[in-house]
TORKOLTOR-616100 format. One line per 10 residues: number of its first residue (from 1); their letters; for each residue x, z, y of C-alpha. Coordinates in nm, 4 decimals, m for minus. Layout:
! residues N
NUM> a> X/Z/Y  ...
***
This chain:
! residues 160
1> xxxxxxxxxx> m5.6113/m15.2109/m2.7746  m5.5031/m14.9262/m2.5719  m5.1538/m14.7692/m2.6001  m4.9944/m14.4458/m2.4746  m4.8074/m14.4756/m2.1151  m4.4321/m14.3082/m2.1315  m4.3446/m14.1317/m1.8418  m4.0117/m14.2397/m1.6765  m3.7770/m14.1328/m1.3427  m3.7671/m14.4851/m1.1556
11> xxxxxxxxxx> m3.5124/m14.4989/m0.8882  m3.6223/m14.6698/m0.5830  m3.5928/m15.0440/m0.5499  m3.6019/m15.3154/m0.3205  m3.8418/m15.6678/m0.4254  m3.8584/m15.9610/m0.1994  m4.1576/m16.1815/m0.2027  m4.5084/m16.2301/m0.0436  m4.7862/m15.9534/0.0640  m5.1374/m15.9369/0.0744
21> xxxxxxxxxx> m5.4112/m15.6379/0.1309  m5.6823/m15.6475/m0.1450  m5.8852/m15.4196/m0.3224  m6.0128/m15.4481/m0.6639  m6.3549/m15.4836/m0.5685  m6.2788/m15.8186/m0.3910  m6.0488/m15.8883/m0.6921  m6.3235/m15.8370/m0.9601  m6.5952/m16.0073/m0.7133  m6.3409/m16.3160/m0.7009
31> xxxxxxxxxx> m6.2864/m16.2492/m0.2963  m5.9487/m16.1377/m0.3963  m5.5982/m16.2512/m0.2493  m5.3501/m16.1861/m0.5879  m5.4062/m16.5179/m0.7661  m5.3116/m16.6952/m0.4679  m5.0338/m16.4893/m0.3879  m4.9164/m16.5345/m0.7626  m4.9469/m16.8815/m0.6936  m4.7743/m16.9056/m0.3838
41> xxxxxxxxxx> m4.4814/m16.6691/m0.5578  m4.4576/m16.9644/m0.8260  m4.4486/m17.2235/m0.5451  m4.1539/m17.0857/m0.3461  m3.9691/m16.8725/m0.6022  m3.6815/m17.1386/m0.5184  m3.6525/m16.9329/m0.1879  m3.6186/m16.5883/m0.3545  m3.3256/m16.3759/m0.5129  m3.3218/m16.4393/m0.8757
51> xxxxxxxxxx> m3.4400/m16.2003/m1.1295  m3.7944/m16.1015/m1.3160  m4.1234/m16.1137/m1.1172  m4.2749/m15.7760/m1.0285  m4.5742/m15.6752/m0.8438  m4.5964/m15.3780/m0.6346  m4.8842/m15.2257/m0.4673  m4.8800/m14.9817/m0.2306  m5.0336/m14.8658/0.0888  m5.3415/m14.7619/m0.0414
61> xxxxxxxxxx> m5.6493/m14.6336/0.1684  m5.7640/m14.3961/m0.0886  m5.7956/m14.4450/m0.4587  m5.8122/m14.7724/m0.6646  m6.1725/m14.8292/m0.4964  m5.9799/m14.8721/m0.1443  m5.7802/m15.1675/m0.0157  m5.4269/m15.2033/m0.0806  m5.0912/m15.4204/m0.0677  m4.9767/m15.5922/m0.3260
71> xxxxxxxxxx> m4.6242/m15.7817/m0.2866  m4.5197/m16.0466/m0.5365  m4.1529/m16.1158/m0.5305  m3.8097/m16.0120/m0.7337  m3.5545/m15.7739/m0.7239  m3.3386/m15.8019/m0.3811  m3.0668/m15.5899/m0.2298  m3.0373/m15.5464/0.1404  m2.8522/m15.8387/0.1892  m3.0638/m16.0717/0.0307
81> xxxxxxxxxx> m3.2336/m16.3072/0.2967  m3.6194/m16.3224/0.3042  m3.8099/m16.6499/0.2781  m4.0074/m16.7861/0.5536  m4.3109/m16.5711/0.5736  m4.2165/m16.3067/0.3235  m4.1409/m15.9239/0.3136  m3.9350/m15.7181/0.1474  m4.0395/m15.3688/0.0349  m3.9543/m15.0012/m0.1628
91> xxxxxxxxxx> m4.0342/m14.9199/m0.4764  m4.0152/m14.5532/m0.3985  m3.8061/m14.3254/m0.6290  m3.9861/m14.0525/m0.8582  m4.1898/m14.0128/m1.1659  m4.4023/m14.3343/m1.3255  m4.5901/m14.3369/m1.6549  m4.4900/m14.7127/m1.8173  m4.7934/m14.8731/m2.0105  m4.7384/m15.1594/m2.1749
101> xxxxxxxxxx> m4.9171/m15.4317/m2.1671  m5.0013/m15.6525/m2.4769  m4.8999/m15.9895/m2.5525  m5.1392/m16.2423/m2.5152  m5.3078/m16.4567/m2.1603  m5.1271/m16.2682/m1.8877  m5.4678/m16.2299/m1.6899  m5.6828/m16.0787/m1.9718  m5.4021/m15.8606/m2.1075  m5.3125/m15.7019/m1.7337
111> xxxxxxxxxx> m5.6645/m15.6899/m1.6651  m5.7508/m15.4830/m2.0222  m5.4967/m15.2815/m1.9101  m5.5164/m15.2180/m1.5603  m5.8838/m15.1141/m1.7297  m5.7331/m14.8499/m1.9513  m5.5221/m14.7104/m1.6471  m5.8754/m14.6375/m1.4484  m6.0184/m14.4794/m1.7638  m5.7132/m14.2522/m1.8151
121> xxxxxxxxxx> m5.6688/m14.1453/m1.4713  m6.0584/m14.0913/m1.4884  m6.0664/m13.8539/m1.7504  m6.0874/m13.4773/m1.7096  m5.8497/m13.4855/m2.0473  m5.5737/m13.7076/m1.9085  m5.2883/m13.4067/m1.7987  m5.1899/m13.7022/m1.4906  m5.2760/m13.7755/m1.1848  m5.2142/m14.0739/m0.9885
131> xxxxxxxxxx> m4.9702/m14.0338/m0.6657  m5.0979/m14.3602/m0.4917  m4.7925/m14.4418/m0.3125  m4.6492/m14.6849/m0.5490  m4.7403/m14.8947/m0.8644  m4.5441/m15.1449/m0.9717  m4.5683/m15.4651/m1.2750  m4.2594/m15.5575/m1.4107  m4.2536/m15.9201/m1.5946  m3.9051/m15.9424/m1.7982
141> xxxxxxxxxx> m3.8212/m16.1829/m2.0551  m3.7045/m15.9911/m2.3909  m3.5446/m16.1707/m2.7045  m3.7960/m16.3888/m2.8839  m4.0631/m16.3008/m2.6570  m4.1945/m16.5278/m2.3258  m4.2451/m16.2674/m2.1230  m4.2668/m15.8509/m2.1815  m4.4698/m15.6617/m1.8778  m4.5247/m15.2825/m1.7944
151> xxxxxxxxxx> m4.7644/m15.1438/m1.5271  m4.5658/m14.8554/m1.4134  m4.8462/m14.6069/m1.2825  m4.6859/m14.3580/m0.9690  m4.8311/m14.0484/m1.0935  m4.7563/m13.6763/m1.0098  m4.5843/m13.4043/m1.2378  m4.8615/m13.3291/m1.5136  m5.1043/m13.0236/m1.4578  m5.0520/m12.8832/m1.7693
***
């Protein structure tokens, strides 16, 4: 079920956590690095700043065919310590279309919708266009709900 991204002005943030350089071909061919990082996130989350999980990926070497970071971690400020092997890194400030994700497994439902992101952004129609300096996943809890997530898609201002 695909649903319509918002766009949003994100102000720049700080996440500490743990890094890895992937690409979603080794992700898809099951060479990837995220599942472990994911795991390794819920291993030493004891040893991070509180707050929801997010994802960011950055550094990319081209498009979403090219290798890439992702860092796992949480929200952090500048004084907030890093844990023994981790990073901390920007979400940079500026424009991001939000698409949220369904509820159902976590894996399928990022994966249907990391699917519809590549088909927008892959469309003549679609009036965005990726930046590829910053993506991020947010994973929040929200009243009733487990868990609420949004892919938040750097993009730049709409061509028309």
């Amino acid at each position: 079920m695909s649903t319509e991204p918002i766009p949003q002005e994100i102000e720049g943030f700080r996440v500490t956590g743990f890094s890895a350089r992937t690409s979603n071909p080794d992700e898809i061919a099951g060479a990837g690095r995220i599942a472990d990082l994911w795991r390794r996130f819920a291993a030493e989350v004891h040893q991070l700043p509180g707050g929801p999980p997010i994802a960011v990926y950055d550094s990319y070497e081209s498009d979403h065919t090219g290798p890439y970071t992702i860092t796992v971690g949480n929200l952090a400020d500048e004084h907030d310590p890093r844990p023994e092997g981790g990073v901390s890194n920007e979400v940079i400030s500026g424009l991001y279309l939000a698409y949220p994700v369904p509820e159902g497994e976590p894996s399928l439902s990022l994966g249907a919708t990391w699917q519809q992101i590549w088909g927008d952004f892959s469309s003549p129609d679609f009036p965005w266009r990726r930046s590829f300096r910053c993506d991020f996943e947010l994973h929040a809890p929200e009243g009733d709900r487990e868990m609420v997530t949004h892919i938040f898609v750097g993009v730049e201002a709409p061509t028309r």
